[in-house]
N, C-alpha and C positions, 0 to 999 in steps of 0.2 A: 504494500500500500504506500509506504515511503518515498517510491522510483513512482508512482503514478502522480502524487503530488510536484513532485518534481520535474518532472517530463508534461504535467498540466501549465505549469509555472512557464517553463519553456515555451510553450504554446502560445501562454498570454505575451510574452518578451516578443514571440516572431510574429502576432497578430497585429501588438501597436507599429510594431519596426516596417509592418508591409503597408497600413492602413493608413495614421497618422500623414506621412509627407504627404500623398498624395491630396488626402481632403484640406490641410495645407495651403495644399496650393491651388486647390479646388476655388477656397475661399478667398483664396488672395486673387486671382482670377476674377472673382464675383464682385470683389471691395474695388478695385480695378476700374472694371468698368462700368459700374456706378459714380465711380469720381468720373470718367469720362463722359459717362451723358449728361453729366450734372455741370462739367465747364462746358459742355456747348462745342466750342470747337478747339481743337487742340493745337491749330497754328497761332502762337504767340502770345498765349493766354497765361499772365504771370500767375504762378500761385502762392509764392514764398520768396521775397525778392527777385531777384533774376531766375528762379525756377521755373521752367515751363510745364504742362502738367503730366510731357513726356518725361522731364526729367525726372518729375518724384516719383511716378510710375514705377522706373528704372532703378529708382533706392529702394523702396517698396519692395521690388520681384526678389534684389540681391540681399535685403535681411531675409526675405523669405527662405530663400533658397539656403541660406547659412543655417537656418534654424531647422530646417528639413532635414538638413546634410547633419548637424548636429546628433538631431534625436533616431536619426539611421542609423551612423555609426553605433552611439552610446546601446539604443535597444538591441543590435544585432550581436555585439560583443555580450550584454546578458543574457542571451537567448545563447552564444556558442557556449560561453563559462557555464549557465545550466544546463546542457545538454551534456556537456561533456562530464562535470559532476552526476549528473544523472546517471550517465554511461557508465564509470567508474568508482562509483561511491561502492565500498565496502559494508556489506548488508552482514553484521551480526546472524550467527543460525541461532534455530529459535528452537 
């Protein structure tokens, strides 16, 4: 029963590691372009001093994309460290 918790565990690490980024970016996608029908037209449209609403767009995608990249790495490394403990944990005879 010990390896099934553990190997569950795992599951949950390789479910957020697959699932997570994408809706991610699903959303930032969505937040996107709602700022874009909201300025209207995107030639020359300041938003933040000299920012145009191409340019926050493009700050916007690259935290996105860092933070995606972030929670991929970290959940795929606890999903291999559980499996592979899973895999090689010394089970006590009962």
């Amino acid at each position: 029963m010990h390896r099934k918790a553990i190997f569950a565990l795992a599951g949950v690490f390789l479910v957020v590691a697959l699932f997570v980024p994408p809706v991610l970016l699903i959303l930032n996608s969505d937040h996107d372009l709602d700022n874009f029908i909201t300025a209207g037209s995107p030639n020359g449209l300041q938003t933040n001093g000299n920012i145009t609403i191409t340019d926050e767009i493009g700050e916007n995608n690259q935290s996105t994309y860092t933070v995606a990249a972030v929670i991929e790495v970290v959940f795929v490394a606890l999903f291999a460290v559980t499996l592979y403990y899973g895999v090689n944990h010394p089970h006590p005879k009962h």
